[in-house]
C-alpha positions as CSV (number, residue, x, y, z in Angstrom):
1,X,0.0,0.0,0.0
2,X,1.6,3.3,-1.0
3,X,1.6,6.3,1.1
4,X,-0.5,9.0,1.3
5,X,0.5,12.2,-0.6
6,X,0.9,15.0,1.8
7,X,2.6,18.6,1.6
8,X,3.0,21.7,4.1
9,X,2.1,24.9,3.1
10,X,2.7,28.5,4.2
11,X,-0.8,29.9,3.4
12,X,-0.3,34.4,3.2
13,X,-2.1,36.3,5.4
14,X,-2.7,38.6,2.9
15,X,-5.1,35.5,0.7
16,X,-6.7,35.0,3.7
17,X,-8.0,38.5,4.6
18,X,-8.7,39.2,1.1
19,X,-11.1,36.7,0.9
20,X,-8.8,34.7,-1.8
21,X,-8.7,31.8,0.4
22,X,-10.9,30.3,3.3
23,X,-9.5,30.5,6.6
24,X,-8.6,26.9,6.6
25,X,-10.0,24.5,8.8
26,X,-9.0,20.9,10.0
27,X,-11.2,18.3,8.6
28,X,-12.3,20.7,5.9
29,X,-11.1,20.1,1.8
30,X,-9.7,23.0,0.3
31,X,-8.0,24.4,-2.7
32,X,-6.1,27.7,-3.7
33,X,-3.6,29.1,-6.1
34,X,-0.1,27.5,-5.3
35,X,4.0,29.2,-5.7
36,X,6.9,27.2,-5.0
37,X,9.6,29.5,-3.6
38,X,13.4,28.2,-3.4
39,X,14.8,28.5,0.5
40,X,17.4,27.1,2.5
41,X,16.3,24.3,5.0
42,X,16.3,26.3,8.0
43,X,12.3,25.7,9.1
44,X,9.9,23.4,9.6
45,X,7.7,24.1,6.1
46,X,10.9,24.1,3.8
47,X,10.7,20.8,1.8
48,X,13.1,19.0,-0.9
49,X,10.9,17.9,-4.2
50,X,11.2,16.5,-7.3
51,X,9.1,17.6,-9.9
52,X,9.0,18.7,-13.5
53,X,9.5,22.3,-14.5
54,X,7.8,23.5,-17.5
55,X,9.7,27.0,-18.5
56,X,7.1,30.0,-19.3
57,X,7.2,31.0,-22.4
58,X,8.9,34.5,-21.8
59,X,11.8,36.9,-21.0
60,X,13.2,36.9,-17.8
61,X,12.6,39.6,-15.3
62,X,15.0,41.8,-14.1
63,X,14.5,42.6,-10.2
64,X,16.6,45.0,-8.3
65,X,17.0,45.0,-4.9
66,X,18.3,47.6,-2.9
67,X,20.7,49.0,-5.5
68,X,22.4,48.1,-9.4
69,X,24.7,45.4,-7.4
70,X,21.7,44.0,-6.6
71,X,20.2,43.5,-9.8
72,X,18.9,39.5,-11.1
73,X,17.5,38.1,-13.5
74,X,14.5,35.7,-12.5
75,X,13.3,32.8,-14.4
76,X,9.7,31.7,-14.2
77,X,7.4,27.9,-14.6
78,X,5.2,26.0,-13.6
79,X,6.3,23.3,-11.6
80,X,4.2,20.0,-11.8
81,X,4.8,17.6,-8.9
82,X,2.3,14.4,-8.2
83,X,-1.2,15.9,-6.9
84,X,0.0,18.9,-7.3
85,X,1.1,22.4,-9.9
86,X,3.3,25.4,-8.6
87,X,4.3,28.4,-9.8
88,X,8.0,29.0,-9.7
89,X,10.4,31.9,-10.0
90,X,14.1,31.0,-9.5
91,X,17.7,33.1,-10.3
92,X,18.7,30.0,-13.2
93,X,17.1,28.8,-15.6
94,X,15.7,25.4,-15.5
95,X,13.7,22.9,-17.3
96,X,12.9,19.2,-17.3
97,X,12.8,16.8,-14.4
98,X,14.0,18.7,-11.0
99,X,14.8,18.8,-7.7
100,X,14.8,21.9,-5.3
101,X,14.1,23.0,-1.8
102,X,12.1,25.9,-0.7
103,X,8.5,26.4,0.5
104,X,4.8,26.3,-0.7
105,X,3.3,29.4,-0.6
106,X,-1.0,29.6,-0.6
107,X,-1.2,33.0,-2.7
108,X,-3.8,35.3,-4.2
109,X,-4.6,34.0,-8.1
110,X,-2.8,36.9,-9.2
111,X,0.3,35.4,-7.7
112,X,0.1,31.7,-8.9
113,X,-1.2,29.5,-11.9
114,X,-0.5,26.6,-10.2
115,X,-2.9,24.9,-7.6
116,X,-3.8,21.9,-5.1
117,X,-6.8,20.3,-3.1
118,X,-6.6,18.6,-0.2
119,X,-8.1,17.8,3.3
120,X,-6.7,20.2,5.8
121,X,-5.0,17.9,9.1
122,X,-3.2,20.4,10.7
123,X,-3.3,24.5,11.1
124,X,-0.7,26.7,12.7
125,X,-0.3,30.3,13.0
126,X,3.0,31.6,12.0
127,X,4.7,34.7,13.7
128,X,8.0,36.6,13.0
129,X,9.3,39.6,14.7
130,X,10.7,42.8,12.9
131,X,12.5,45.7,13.6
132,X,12.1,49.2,13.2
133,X,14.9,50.6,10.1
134,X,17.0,53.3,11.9
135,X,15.9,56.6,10.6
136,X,12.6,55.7,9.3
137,X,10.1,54.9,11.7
138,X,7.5,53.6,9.3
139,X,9.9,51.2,7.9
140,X,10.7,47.4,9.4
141,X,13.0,44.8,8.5
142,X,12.7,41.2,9.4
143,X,14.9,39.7,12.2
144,X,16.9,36.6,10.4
145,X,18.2,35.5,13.6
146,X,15.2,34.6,15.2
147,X,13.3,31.9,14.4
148,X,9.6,31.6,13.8
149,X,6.6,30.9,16.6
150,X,3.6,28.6,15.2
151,X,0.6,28.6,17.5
152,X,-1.9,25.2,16.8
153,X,-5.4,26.2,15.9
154,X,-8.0,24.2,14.5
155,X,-9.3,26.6,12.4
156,X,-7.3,29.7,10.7
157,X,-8.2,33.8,12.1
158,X,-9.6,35.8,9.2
159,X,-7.7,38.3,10.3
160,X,-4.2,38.3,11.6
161,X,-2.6,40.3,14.5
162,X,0.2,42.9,13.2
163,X,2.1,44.8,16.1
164,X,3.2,47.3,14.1
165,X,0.1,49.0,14.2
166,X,0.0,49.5,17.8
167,X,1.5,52.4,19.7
168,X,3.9,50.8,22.4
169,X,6.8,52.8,21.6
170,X,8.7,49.0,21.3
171,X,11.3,49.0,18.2
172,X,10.6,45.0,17.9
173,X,7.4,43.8,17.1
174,X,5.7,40.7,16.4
175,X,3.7,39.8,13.4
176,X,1.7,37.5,12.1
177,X,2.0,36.4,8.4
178,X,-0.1,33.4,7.7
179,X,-1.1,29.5,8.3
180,X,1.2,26.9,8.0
181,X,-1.5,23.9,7.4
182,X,-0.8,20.4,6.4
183,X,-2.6,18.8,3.3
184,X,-3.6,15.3,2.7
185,X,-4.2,15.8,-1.0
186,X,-5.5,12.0,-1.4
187,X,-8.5,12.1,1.0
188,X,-10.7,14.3,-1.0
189,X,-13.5,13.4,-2.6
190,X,-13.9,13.6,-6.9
191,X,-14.1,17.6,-7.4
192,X,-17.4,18.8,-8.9
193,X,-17.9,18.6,-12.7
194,X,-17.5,22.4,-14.4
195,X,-20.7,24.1,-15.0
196,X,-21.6,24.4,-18.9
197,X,-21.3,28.6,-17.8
198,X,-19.0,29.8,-14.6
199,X,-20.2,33.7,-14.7
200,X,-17.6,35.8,-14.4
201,X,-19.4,39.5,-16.2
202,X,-22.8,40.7,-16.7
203,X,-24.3,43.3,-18.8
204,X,-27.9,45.0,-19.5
205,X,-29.9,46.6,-21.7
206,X,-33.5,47.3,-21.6
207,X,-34.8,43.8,-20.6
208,X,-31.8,41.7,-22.0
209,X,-29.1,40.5,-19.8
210,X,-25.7,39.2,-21.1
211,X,-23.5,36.7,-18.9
212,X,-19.5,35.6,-20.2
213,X,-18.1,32.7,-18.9
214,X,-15.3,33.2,-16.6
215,X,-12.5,31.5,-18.8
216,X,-14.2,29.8,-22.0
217,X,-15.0,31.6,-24.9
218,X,-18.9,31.8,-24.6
219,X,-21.8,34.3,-23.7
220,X,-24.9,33.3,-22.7
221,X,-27.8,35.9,-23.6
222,X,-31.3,36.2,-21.6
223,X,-34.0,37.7,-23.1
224,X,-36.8,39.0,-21.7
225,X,-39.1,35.8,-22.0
226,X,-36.0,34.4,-19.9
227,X,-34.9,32.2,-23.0
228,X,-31.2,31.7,-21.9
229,X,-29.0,31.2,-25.9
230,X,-25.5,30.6,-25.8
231,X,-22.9,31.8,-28.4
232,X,-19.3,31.2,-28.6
233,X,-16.8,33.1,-29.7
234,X,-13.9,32.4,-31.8
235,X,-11.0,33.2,-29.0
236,X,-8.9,31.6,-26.5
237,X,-9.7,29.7,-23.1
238,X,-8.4,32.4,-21.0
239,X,-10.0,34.7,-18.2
240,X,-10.1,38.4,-17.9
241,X,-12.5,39.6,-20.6
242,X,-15.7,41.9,-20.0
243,X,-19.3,42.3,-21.6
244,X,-21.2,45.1,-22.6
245,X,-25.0,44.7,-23.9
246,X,-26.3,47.1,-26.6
247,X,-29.9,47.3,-28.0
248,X,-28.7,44.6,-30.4
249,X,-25.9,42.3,-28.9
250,X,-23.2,42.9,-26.7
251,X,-19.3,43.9,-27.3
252,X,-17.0,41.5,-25.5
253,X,-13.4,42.4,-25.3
254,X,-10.0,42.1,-22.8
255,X,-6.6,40.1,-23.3
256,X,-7.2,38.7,-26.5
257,X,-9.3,41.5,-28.7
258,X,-12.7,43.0,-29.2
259,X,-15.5,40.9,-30.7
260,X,-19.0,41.6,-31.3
261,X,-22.3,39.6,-31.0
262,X,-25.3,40.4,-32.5
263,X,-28.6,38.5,-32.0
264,X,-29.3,35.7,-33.6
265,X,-25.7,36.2,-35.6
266,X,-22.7,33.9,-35.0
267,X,-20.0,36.2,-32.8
268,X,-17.0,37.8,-34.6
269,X,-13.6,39.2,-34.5
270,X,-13.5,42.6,-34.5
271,X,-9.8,43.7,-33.5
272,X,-6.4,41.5,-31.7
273,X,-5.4,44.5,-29.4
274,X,-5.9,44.1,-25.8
275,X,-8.1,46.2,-23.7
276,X,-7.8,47.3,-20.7
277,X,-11.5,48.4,-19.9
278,X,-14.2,50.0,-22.2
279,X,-17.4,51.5,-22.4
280,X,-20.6,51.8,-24.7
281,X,-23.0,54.2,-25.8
282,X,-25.9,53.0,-27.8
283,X,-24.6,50.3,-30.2
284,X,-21.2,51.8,-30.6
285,X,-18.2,50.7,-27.9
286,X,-14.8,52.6,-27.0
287,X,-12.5,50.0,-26.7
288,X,-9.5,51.7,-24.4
289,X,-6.2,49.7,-25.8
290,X,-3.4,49.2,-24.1
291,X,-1.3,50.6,-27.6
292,X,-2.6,53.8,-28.9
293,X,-4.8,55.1,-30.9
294,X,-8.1,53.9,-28.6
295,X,-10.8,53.1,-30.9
296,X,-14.8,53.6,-31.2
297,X,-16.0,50.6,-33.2
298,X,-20.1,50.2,-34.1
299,X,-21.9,47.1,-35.9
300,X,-22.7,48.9,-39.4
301,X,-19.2,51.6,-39.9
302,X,-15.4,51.6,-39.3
303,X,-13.6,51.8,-36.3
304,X,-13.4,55.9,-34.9
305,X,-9.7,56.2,-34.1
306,X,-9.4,58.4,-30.6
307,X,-5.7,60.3,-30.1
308,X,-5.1,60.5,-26.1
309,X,-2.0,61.1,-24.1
310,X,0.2,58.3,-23.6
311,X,-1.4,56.4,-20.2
312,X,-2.8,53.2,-19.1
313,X,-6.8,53.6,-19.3
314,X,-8.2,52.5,-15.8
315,X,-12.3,52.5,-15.9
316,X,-14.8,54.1,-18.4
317,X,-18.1,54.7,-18.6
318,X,-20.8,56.9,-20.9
319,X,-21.7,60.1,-19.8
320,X,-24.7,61.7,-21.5
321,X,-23.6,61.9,-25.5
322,X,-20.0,61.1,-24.5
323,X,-17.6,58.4,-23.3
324,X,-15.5,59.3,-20.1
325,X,-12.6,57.5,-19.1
326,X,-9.5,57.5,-16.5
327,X,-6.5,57.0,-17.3
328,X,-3.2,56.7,-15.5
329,X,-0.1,58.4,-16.3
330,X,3.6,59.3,-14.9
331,X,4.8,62.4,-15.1
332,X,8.8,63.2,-15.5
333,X,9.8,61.9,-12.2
334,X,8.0,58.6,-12.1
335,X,4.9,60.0,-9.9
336,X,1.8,58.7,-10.8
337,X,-1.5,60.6,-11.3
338,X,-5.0,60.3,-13.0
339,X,-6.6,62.5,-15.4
340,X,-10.2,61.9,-16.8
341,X,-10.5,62.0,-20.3
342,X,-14.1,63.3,-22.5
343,X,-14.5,61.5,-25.4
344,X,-17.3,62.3,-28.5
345,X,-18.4,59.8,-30.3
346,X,-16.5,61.2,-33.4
347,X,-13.5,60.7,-31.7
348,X,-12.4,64.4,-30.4
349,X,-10.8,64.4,-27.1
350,X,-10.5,66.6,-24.1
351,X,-8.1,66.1,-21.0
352,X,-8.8,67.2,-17.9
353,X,-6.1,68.0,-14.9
354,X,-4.2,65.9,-12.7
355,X,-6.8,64.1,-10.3
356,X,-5.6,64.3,-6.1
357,X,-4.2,60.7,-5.7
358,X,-5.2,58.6,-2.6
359,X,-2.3,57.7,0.2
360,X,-2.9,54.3,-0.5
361,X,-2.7,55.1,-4.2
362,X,-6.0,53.0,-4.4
363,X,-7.1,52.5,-8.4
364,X,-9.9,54.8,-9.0
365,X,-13.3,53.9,-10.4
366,X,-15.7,56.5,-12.2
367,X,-19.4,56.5,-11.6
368,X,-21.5,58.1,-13.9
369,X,-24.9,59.8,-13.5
370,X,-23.6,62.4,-11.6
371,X,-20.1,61.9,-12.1
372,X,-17.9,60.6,-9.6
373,X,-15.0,59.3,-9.1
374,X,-14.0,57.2,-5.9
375,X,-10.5,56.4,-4.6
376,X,-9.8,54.9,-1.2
377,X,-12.5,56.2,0.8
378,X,-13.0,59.6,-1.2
379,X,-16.1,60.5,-3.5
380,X,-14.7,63.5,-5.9
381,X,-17.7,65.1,-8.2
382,X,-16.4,65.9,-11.1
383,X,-17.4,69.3,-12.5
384,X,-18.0,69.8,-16.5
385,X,-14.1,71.1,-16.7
386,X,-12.8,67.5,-15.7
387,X,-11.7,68.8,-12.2
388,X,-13.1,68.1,-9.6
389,X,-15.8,70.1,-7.8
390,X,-16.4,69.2,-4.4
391,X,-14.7,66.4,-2.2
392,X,-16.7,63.9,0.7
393,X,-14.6,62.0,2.9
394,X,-17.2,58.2,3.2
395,X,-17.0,56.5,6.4
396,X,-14.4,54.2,5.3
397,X,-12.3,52.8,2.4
398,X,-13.5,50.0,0.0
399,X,-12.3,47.5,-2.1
400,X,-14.6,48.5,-5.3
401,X,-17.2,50.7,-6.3
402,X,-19.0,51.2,-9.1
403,X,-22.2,52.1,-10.5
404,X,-24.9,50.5,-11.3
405,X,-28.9,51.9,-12.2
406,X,-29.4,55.3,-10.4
407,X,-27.0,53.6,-7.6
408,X,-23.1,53.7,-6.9
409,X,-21.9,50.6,-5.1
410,X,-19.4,50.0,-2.9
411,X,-17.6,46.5,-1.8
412,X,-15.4,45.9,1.6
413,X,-15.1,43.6,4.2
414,X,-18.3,43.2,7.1
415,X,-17.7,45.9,9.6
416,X,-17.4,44.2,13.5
417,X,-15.3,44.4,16.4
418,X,-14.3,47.7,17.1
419,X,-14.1,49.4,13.9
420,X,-16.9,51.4,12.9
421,X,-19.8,49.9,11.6
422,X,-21.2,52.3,8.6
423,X,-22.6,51.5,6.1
424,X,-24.3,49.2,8.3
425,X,-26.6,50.9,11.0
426,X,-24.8,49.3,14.0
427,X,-24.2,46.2,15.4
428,X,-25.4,43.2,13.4
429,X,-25.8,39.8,13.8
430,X,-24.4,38.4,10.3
431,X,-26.2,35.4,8.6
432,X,-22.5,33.1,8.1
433,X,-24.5,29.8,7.0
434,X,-23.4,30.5,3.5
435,X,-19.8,30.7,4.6
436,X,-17.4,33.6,3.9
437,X,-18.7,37.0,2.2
438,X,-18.0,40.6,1.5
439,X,-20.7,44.0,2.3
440,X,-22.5,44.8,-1.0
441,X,-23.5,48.4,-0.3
442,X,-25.8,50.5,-2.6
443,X,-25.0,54.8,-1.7
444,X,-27.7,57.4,-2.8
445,X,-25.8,59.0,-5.7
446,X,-26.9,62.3,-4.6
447,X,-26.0,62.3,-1.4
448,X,-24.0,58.9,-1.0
449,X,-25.9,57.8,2.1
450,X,-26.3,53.7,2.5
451,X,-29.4,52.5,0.7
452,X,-29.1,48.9,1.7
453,X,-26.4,46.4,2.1
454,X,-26.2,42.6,0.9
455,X,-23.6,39.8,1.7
456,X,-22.3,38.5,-1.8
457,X,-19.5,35.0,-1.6
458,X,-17.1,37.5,-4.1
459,X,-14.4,40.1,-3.3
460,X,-14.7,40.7,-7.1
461,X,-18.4,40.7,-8.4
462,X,-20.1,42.5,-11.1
463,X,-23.4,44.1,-11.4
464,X,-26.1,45.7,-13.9
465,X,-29.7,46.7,-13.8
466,X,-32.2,46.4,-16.1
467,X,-34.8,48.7,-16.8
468,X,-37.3,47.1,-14.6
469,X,-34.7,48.8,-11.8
470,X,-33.8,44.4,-11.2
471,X,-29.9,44.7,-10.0
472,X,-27.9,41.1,-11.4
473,X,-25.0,40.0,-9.7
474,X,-22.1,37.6,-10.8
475,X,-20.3,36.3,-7.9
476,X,-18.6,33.2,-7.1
477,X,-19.5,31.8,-10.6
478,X,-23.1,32.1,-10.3
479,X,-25.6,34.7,-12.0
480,X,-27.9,36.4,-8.6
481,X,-30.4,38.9,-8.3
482,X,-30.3,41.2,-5.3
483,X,-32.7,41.1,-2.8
484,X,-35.0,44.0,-1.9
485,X,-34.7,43.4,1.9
486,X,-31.6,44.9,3.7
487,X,-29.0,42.1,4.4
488,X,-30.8,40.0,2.2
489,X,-28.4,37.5,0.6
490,X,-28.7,37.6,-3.3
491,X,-31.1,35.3,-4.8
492,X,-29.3,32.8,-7.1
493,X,-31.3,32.7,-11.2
494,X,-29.9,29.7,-12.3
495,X,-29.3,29.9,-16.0
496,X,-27.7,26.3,-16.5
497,X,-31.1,24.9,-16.1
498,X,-32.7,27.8,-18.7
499,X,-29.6,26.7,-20.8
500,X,-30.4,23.3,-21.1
501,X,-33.8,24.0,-22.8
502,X,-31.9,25.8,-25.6
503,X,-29.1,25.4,-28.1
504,X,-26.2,26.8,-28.7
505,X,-26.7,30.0,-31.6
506,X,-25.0,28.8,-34.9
């Protein structure tokens, strides 16, 4: 009888609190993006393996540390082992069977394209203490001679206890930076079989809702007798791509290009360039591209080429007769700043000032209908010059906002404990039988007061209204309405089933 498969991982605090990963529990099955990370074998998670390394296919990086002597080149792979895939970054290059020694790291996707599942056996919490850099009292350094404390838990905090935020005038403190759990990656059970559509976007307009698949090349639209009609379209399997519904289709665009779907039409190939965000106004679609010039494509004429500033286009949206959009740029020096951009739809462009940047330097996101832009926990109205008019400090910061009907919404974590507890009224008793979840907030966008508030299982969802004032949300996967009650949790519309009755559009 062979062994069981088992590995130790050092789970981040940082995929924890972000929602990312489940606090992991013993006895529960779990799985999460996974980095392999070469280190000498000084503690108790550093492992030898053998495995095969499969080079990316791209440059090396070149990553400098605290000056030019500094400077290395790092390799990257995945890394496939037996129940197992890693990322891996290392200072050779490798390929082929291999064996190396380091540690596996539970990260946010962004981080990793590898992954494993497994039944959790063991949780510890792992603390190191730093030191405050002489001369900069906001600046710590890691102490390399002392070793690492592990506290057993049987199920991981959500949040993690960081010293340095407290005000006890010591110059070493103690932080905590993640789970060390143990894996038995052979007692699981057969994972689920893939949905035919894992939502990942959704999109309005009038009565007809559009819904892309978070990583195949599909769309599924729902009309307004609820017929659910699938159509593919002729581009990768990758993730990352957005929807936006027009009275006649939708444009779906991101990594791989712009395409465009028309009812009852098979889905086409409009442009290769990647987009970073985009917008639409009636049928016709400003696709913000990473290379310049932007363009505004429409079904029936040719692309509208649009000539703005060299700068990376954050969010967009349609204001009135015009597209808006924000972009980033550096100036001379390196610093960044934002500057919203007007856009007709015959392509002329005007460029407002330099936007005040948050001290978090939080990615801004614009909301139309009045115009405002949020960063961090600021709400800037934008006045018809592009600058900005008048300035409200919200309650706290946010993970995203956007806009959605006559609403702006705001995501962040449930308030409790002692922080306070807007947008929520006060104390409240949370509903956790669905397991983790994030504060869906929808602000008056008149006066940005809390309309109501909704758990959703996403730190990432999307949302659109129809005209019937309905809100749909895609979060973990599924397609949801939102509730009308406060605290409501969204109400899943299952549109597998609808799918079933249907075909997929030729």
């Amino acid at each position: 009888m062979s062994r069981p498969r088992t590995m130790t991982v050092l789970v981040d605090e940082l995929a924890i609190e972000d929602g990312a990963i489940p606090p992991p529990e013993v006895g529960t099955v779990t799985s999460f993006p996974l980095l392999f990370s070469e280190a000498a074998p000084s503690e108790p998670d550093v492992v030898t393996i053998r495995a095969r390394l499969d080079p990316a296919p791209r440059p090396p990086i070149l990553r400098r540390g605290g000056g030019r002597e500094t400077e290395q080149w790092h390799w990257s792979g995945l890394l496939r082992g037996d129940g197992w895939t890693a990322s891996w970054q290392g200072t050779r290059p490798a390929t082929g069977h291999v064996e190396m020694t380091g540690r596996f790291h539970g990260v946010l996707g962004i981080d990793a394209s590898g992954s494993v599942r497994g039944r959790v056996t063991r949780v510890r919490v792992v603390s190191v203490d730093v030191a405050r850099t002489t001369g900069n009292p906001n600046s710590w350094k890691l102490l390399p001679d002392r070793q690492r404390t592990y506290r057993e838990v049987e199920k991981s905090p959500r949040f993690f206890d960081d010293e340095r935020h407290r005000e006890n005038g010591e110059d070493v403190r103690r932080v905590e930076i993640g789970v060390l759990i143990d894996l038995d990656i052979d007692d699981v059970p057969e994972p689920p079989l893939r949905p035919r559509l894992v939502a990942a976007d959704v999109s309005t307009c009038e009565g007809d809702i559009w819904v892309l698949d978070n990583t195949l090349p599909k769309v599924v639209h729902v009309d307004e007798t609820r017929k659910a009609t699938e159509y593919l379209i002729p581009g990768d399997v990758r993730p990352s791509r957005r929807v936006w519904a027009t009275p006649t289709g939708c444009w779906i665009s991101g990594p791989d290009g712009t395409y465009r779907v028309t009812v009852d039409e098979p889905a086409r190939k409009i442009d290769d360039q990647l987009t970073t965000t985009g917008a639409v106004l009636g049928e016709a679609f400003l696709a913000c591209t990473s290379r310049l010039p932007w363009q505004i494509h429409s079904p029936d004429r040719d692309p509208v080429r649009v000539d703005v500033p060299e700068g990376t286009a954050v969010t967009a949206t349609a204001d009135g007769r015009v597209f808006v959009a924000v972009a980033r740029f550096r100036d001379g020096e390196n610093v960044r700043h934002h500057r919203l951009i007007r856009i007709s739809q015959s392509g002329e462009v005007a460029v407002g000032p330099p936007l005040p940047d948050s001290e978090d330097h939080d990615e801004p996101s614009l909301n139309g209908r009045p115009l405002i832009v949020i960063q961090g926990n600021t709400a800037m109205k934008i006045a018809p010059d592009l600058s900005v008019e008048t300035t409200t400090r919200l309650p706290r910061r946010f993970l995203r906002a956007g806009s959605v009907g006559e609403h702006i919404w705001v995501l962040g974590h449930p308030p409790g404990g002692s922080v306070r507890w807007w947008p929520l009224d006060g104390p409240t008793d949370y509903d956790r039988s669905r397991g983790q979840f994030w504060l869906l907030t929808l602000l008056d966008a008149a006066t940005l007061g809390p309309v109501r508030s909704a758990p959703v299982p996403s730190s990432s969802p999307r949302l659109a209204a129809d005209r019937t004032g309905t809100i749909w949300v895609t979060a973990a996967g599924d397609l949801h309405t939102l509730g009308a009650a406060h605290m409501q949790w969204p109400i899943e519309y299952d549109v597998n089933s609808s799918l079933k009755a249907n075909g997929t559009n030729p």
